[in-house]
GUGUZA-989681 format. One line per field, with one value per residue: x, y, z of N, C-alpha, C, O in turn; residue in three letters; residue number from 1. Coordinates in pm, 1 decimal. Layout:
BEGIN
nxx	(X	...)
nyy	(Y	...)
nzz	(Z	...)
caxx	(X	...)
cayy	(Y	...)
cazz	(Z	...)
cxx	(X	...)
cyy	(Y	...)
czz	(Z	...)
oxx	(X	...)
oyy	(Y	...)
ozz	(Z	...)
residuo	(ALA	...)
num	(NUM	...)
END
This chain:
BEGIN
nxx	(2110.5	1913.4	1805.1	1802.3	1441.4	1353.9	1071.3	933.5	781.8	709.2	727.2	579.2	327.9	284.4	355.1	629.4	846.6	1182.5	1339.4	1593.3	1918.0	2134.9	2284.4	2051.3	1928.5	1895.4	2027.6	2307.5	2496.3	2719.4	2529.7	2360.9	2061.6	1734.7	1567.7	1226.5	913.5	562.6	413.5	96.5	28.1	163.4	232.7	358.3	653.7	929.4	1199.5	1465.5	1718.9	1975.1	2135.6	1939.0	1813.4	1630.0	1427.6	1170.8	1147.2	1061.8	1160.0	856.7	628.6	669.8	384.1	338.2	361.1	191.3	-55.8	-27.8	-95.7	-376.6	-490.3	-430.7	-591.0	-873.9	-832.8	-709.6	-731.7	-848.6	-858.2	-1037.1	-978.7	-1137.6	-1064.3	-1019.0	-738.5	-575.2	-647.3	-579.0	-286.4	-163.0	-267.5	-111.5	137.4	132.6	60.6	313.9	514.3	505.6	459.1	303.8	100.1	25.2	-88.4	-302.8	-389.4	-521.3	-633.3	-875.2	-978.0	-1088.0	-1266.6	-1436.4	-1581.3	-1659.8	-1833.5	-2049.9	-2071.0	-2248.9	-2481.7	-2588.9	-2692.6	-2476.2	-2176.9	-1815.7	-1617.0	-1379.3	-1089.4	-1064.0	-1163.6	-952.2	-717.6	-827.7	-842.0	-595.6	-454.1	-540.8	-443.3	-171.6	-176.9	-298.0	-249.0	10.0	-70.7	-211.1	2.2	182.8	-23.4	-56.2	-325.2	-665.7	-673.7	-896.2	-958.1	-813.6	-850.3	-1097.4	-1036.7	-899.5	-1144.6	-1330.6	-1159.4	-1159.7	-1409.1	-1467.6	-1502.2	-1299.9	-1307.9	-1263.2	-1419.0)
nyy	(143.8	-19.8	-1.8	-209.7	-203.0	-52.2	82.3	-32.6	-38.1	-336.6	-470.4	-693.2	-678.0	-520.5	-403.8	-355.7	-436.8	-423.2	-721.1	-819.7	-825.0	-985.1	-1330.2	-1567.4	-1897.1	-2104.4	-2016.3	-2111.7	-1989.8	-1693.9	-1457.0	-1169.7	-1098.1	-912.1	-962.3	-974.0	-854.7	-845.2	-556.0	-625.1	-840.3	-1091.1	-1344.9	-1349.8	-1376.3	-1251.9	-1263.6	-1092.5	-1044.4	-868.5	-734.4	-734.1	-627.3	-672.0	-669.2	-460.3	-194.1	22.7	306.2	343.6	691.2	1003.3	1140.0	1429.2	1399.4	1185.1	1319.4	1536.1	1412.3	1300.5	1525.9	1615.0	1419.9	1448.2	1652.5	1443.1	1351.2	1043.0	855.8	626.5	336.3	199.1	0.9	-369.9	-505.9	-285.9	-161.1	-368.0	-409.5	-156.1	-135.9	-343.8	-272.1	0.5	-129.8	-291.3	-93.7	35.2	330.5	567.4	782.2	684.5	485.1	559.7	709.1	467.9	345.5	581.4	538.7	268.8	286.7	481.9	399.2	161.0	317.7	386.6	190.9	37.0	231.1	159.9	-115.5	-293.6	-506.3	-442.4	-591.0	-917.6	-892.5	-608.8	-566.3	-724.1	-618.1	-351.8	-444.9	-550.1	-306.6	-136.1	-321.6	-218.8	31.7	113.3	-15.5	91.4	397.2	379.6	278.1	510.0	706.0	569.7	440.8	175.7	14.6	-3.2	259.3	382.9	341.3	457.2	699.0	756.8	707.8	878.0	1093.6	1055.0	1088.8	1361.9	1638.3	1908.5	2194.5	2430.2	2369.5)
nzz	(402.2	627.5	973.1	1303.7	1389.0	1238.9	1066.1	736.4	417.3	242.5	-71.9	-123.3	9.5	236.8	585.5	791.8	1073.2	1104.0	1259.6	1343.2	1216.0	962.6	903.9	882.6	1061.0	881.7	607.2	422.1	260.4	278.0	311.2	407.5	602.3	587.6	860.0	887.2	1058.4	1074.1	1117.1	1193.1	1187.9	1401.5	1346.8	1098.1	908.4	732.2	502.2	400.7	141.8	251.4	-19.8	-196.1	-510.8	-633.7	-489.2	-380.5	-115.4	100.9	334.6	560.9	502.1	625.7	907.4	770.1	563.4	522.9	571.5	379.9	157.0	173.4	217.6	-39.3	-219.4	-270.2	-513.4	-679.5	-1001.1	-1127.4	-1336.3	-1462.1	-1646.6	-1919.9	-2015.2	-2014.5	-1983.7	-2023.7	-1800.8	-1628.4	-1625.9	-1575.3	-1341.6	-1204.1	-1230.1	-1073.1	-836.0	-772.3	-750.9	-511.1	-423.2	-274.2	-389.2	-630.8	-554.2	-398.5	-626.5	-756.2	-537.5	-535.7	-835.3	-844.0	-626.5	-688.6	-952.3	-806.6	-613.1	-821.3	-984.7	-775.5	-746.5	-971.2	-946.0	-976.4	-908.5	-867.8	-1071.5	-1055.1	-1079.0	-1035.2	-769.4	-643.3	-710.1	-563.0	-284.3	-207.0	-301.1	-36.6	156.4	123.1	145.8	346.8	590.3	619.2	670.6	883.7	1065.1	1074.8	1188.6	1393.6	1497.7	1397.9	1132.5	1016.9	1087.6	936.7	701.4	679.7	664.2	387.2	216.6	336.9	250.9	1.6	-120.8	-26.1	-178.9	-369.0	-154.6	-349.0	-560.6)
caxx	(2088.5	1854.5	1842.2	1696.1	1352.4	1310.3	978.7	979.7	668.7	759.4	669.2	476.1	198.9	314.2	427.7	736.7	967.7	1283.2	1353.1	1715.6	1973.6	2226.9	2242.7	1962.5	2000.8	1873.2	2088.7	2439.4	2564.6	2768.9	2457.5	2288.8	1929.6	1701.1	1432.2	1122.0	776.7	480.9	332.5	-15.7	67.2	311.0	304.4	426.7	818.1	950.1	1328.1	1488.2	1862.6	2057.7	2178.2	1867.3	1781.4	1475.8	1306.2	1175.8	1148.6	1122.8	1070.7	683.8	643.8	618.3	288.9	362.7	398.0	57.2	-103.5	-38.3	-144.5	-505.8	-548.0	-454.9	-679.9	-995.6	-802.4	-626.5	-809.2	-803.4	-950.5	-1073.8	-950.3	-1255.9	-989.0	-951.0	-653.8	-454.5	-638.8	-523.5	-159.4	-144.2	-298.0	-30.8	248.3	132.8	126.1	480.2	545.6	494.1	461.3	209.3	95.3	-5.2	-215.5	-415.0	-469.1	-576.4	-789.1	-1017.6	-1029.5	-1171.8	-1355.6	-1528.7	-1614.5	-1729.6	-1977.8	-2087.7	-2158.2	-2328.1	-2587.8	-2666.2	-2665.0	-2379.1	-1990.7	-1656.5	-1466.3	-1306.8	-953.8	-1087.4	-1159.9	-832.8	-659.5	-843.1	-786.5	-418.5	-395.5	-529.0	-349.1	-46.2	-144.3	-407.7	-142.0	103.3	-75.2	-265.5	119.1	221.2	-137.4	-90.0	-476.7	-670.3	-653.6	-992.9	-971.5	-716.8	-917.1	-1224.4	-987.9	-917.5	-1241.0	-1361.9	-1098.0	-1198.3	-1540.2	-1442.7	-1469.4	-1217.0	-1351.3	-1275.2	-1529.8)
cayy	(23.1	-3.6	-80.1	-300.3	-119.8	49.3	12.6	-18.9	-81.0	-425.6	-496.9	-804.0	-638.8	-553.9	-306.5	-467.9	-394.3	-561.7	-735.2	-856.7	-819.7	-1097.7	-1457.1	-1690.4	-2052.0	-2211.9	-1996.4	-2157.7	-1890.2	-1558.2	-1344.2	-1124.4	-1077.8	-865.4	-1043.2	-842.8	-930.1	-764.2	-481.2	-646.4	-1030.4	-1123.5	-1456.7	-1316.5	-1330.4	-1237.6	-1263.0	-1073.5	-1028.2	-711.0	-699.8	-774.8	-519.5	-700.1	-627.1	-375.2	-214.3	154.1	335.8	422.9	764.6	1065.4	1187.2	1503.7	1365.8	1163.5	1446.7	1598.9	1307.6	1283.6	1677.0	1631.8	1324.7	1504.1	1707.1	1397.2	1321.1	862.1	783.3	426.8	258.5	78.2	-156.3	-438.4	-568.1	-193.8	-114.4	-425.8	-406.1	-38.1	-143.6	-424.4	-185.0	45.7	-195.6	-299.2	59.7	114.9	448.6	632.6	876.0	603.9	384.8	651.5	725.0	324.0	321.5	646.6	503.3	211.4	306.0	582.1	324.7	74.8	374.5	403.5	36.4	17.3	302.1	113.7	-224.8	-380.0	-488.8	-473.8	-719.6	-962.8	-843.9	-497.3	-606.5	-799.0	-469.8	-232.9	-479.6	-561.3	-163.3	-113.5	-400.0	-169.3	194.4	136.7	-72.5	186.5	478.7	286.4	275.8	607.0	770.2	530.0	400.0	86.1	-20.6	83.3	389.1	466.2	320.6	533.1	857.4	751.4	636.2	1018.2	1200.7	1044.3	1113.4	1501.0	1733.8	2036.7	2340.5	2560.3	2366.2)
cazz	(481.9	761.9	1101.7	1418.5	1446.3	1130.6	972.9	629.9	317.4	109.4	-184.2	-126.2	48.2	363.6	645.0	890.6	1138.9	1096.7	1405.2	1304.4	1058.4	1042.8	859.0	932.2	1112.3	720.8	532.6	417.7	208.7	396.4	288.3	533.6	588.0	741.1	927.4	915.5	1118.5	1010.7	1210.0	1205.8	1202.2	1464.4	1289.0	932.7	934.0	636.9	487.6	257.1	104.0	208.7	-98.6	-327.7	-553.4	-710.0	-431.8	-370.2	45.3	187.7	524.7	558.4	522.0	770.9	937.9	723.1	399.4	488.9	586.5	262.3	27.8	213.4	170.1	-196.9	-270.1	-357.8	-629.0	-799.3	-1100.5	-1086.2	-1437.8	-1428.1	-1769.4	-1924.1	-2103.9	-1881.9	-2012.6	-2009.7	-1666.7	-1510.4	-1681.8	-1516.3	-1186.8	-1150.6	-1242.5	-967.8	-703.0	-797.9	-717.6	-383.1	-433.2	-223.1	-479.2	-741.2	-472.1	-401.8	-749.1	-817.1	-514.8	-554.6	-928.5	-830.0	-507.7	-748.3	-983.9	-706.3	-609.4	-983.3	-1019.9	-668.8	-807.1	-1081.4	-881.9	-997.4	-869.7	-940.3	-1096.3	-943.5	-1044.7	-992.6	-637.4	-596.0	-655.8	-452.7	-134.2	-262.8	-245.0	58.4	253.9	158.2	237.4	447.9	690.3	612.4	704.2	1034.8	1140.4	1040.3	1260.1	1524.1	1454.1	1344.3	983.1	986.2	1087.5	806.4	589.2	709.5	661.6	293.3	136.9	303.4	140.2	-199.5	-147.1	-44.3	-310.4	-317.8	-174.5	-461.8	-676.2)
cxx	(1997.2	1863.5	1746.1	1588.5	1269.5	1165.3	961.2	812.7	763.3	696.7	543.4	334.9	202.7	380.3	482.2	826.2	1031.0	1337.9	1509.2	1824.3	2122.3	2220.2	2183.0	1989.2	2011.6	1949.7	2213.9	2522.7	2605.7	2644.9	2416.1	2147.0	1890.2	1555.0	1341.8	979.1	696.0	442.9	185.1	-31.0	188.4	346.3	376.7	523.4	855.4	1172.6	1383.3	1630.9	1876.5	2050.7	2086.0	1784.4	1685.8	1383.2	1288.0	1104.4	1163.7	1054.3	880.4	737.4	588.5	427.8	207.2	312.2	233.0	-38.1	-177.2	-131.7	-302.1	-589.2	-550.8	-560.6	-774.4	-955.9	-740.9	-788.2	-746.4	-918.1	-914.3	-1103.5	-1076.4	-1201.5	-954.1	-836.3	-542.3	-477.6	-548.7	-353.3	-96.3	-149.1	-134.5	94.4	280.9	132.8	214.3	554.0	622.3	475.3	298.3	106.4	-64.3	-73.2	-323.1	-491.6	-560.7	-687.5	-874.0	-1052.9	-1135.7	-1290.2	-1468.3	-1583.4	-1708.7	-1845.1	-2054.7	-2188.2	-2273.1	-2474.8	-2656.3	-2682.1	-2604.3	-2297.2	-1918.4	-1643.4	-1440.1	-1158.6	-978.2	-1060.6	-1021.1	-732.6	-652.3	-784.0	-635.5	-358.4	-416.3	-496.2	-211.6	-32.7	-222.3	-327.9	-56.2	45.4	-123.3	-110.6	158.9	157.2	-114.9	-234.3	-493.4	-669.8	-789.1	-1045.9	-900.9	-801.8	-1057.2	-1187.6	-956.7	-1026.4	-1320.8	-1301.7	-1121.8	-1339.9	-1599.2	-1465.0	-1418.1	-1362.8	-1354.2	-1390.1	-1644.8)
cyy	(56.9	-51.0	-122.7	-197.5	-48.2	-26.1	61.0	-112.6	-205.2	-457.4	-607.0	-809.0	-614.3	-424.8	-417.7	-381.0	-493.1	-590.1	-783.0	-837.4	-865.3	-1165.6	-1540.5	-1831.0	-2122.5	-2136.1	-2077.7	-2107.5	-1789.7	-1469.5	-1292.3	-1099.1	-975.4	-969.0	-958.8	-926.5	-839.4	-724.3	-499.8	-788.2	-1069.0	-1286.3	-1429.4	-1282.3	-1339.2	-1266.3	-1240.1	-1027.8	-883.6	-647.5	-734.3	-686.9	-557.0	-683.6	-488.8	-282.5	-42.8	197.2	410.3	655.1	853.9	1071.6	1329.0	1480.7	1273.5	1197.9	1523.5	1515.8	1322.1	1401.2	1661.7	1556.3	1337.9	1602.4	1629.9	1347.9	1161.2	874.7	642.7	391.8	157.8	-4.3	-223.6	-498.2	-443.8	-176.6	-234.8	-407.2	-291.4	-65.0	-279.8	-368.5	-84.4	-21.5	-273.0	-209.9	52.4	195.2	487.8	731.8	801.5	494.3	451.3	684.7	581.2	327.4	416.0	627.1	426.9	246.0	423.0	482.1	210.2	160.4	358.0	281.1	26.8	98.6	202.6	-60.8	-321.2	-373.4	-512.7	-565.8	-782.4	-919.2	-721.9	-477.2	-660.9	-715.6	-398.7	-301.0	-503.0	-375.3	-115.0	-181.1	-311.4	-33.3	178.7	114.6	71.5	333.4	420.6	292.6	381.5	720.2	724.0	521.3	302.7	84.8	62.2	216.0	444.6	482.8	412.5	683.6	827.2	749.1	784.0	1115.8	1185.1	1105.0	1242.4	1570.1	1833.0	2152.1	2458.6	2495.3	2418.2)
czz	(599.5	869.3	1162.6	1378.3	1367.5	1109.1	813.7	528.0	227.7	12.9	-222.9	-14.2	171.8	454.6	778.8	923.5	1134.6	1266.3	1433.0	1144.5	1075.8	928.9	947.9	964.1	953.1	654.5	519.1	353.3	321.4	327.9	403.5	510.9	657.8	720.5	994.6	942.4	1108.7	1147.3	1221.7	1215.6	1262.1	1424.6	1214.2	964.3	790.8	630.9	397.6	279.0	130.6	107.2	-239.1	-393.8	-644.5	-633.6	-413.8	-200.5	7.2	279.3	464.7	567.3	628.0	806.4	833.8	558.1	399.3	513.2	437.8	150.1	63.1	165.0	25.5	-291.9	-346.1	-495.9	-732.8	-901.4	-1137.7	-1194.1	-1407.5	-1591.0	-1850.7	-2013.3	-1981.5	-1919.0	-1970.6	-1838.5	-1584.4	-1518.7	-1556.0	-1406.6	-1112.8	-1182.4	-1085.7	-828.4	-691.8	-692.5	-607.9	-355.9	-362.7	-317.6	-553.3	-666.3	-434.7	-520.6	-777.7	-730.4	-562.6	-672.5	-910.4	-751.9	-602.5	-852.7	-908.5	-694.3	-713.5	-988.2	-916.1	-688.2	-856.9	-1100.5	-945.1	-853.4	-911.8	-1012.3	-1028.5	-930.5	-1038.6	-805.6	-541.8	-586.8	-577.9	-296.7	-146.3	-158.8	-179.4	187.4	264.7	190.5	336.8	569.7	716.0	680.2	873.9	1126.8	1214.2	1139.9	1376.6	1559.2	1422.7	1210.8	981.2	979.2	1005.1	724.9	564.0	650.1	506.5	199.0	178.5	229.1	-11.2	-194.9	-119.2	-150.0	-227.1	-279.7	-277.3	-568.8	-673.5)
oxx	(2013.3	1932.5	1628.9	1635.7	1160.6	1141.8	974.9	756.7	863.4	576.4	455.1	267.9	125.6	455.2	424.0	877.0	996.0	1364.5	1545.3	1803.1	2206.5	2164.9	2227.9	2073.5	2111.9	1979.4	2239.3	2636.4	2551.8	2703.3	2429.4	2112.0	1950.2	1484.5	1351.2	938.5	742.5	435.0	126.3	-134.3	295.8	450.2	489.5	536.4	812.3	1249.0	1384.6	1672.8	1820.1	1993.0	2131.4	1676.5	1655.7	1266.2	1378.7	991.1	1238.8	941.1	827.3	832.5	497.6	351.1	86.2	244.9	159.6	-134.3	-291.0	-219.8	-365.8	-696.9	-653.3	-606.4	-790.5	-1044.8	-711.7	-904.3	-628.6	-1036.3	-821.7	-1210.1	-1085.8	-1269.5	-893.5	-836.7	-442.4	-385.4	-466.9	-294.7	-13.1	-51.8	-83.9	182.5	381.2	191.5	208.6	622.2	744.3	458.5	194.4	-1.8	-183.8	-117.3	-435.0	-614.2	-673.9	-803.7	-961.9	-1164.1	-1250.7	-1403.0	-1584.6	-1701.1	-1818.9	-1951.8	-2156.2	-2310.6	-2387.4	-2577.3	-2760.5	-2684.5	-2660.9	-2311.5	-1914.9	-1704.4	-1458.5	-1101.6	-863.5	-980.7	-996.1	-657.7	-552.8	-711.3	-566.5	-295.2	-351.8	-510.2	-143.2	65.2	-200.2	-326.2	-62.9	129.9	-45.6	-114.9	174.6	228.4	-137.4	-271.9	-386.9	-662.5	-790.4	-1131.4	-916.9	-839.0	-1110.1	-1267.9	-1020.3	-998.1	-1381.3	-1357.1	-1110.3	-1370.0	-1714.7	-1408.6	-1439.3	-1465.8	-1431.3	-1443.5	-1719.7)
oyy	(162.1	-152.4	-106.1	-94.9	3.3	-145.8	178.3	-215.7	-177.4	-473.9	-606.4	-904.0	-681.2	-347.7	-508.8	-288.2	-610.3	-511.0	-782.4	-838.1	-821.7	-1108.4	-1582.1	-1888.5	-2180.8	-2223.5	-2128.4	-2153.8	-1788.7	-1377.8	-1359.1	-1077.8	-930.4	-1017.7	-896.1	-1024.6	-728.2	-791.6	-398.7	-831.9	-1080.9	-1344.2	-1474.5	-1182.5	-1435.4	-1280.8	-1317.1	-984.4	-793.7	-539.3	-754.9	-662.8	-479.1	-679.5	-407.1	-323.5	9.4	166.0	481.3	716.6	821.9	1010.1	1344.3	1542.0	1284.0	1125.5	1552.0	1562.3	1361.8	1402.2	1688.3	1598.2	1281.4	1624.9	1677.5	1323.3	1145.7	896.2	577.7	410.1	38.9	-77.0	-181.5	-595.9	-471.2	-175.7	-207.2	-390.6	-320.7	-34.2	-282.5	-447.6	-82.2	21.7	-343.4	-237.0	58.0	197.0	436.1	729.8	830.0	403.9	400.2	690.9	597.2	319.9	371.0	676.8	462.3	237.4	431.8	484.9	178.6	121.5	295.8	268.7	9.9	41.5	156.9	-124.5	-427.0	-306.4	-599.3	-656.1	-747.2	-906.5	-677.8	-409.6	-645.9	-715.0	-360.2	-242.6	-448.3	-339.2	-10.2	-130.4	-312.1	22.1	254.4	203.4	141.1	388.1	434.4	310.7	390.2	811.9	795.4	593.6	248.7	200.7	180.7	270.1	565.7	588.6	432.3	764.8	921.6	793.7	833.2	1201.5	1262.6	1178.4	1272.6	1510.2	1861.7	2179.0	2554.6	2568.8	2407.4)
ozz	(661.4	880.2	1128.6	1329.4	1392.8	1125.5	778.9	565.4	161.6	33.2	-308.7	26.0	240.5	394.6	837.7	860.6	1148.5	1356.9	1550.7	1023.3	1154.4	835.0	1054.8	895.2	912.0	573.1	628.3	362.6	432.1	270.2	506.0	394.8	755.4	632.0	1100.0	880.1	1133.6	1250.1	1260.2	1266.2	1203.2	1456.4	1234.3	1035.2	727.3	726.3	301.6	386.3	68.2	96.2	-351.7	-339.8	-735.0	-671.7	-429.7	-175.4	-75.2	316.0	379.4	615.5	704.6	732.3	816.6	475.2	301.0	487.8	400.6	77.8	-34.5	105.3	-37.1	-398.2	-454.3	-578.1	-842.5	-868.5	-1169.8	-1167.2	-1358.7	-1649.8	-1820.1	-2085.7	-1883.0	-1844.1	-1904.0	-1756.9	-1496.7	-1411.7	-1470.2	-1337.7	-1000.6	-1148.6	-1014.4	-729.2	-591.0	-593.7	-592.8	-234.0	-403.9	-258.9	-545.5	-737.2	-438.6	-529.6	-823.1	-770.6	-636.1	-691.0	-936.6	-800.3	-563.0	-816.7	-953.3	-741.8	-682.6	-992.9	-958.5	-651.1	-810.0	-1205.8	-972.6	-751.1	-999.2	-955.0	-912.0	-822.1	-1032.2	-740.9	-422.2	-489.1	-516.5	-216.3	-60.3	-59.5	-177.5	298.7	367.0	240.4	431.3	654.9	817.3	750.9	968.4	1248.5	1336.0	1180.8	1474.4	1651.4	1392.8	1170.2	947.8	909.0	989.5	674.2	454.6	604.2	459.5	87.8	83.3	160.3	-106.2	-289.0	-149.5	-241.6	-109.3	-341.5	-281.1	-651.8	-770.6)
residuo	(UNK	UNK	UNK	UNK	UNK	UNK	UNK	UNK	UNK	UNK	UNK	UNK	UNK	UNK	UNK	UNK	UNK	UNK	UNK	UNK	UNK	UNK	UNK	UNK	UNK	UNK	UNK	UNK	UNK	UNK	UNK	UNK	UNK	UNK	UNK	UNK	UNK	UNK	UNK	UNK	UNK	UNK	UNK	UNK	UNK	UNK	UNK	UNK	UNK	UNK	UNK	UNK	UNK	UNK	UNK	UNK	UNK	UNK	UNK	UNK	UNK	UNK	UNK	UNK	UNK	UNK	UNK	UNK	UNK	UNK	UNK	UNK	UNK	UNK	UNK	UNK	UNK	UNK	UNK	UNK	UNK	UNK	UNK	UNK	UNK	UNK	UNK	UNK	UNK	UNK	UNK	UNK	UNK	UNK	UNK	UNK	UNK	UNK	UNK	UNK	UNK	UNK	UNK	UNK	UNK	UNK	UNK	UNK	UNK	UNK	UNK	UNK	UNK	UNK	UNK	UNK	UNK	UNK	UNK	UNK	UNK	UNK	UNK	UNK	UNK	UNK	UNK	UNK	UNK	UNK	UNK	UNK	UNK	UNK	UNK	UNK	UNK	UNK	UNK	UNK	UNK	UNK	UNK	UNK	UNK	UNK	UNK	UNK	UNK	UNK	UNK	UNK	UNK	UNK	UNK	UNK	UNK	UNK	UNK	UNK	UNK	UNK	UNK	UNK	UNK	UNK	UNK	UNK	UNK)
num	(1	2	3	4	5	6	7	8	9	10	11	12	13	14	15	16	17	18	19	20	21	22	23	24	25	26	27	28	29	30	31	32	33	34	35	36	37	38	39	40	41	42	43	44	45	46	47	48	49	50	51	52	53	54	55	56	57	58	59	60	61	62	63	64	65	66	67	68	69	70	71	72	73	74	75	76	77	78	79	80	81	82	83	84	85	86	87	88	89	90	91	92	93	94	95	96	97	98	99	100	101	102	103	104	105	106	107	108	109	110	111	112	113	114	115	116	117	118	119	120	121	122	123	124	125	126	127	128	129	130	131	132	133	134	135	136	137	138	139	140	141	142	143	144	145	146	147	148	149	150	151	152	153	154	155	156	157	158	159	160	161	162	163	164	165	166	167	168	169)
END
């Protein structure tokens, strides 16, 4: 369970501190909520069941842990599916997820792809496109938290680590 203060990644595209955890004035059931307001939209109030295990919610991770992922970036290998039916299947699996890991892999797929096309003056997709910003509304936020930085500047520290190559190559 979490508490006042926590911040926590949701599923529906989003990084929030819960600002309460209680039943709401509109509820009329005994459920409890927590009432979570996005760390980048102090309009966006969100409300979700204690006890609802279709969603899906967890704390952002450390400094440590996104540390590590950034260093590893340039060594994951993000094939980009040229079935659009399996890639998108896959891509909407992974941003289900939440998983840090597996957003990294989707963007430097795409974002390496995006370069590709841009060479050879094309762009994306549109659900190519609808992905990559999808998946970086939710790490990009997430790490921007995590750094204590603007979105952009996360986003600046990702889109170099893809475009890193390892030193041992």
């Amino acid at each position: 369970m979490y508490k006042v203060n926590d911040v926590v990644v949701h599923e529906n595209g989003g990084v929030y501190r819960i600002v309460s955890i209680g039943k709401p004035d509109f509820v009329k059931g005994q459920e409890e909520y927590y009432t979570m307001k996005s760390v980048w939209d102090d309009s966006s109030m969100i409300y979700v069941k204690i006890n609802n295990d279709k969603v899906y919610m967890r704390p952002v991770i450390s400094k440590a842990e996104a540390r590590s992922y950034l260093e590893k970036l340039s060594g994951i290998d993000a094939e980009y599916d040229t079935n659009n039916k399996e890639r998108e299947k896959k891509n909407r699996q992974i941003l289900k997820s939440c998983e840090v890991s597996q957003y990294l892999e989707l963007m430097k797929a795409i974002l390496l792809e995006q370069e590709k096309k841009k060479q050879g003056g094309k762009k994306l997709n549109c659900s190519d496109e609808k992905d990559l910003q999808r998946a970086e509304k939710m790490l990009i936020s997430e790490l921007a938290v995590v750094f204590n930085v603007t979105v952009e500047s996360a986003r600046k520290s990702v889109v170099e680590a893809v475009f890193t190559q390892d030193k041992e190559d």
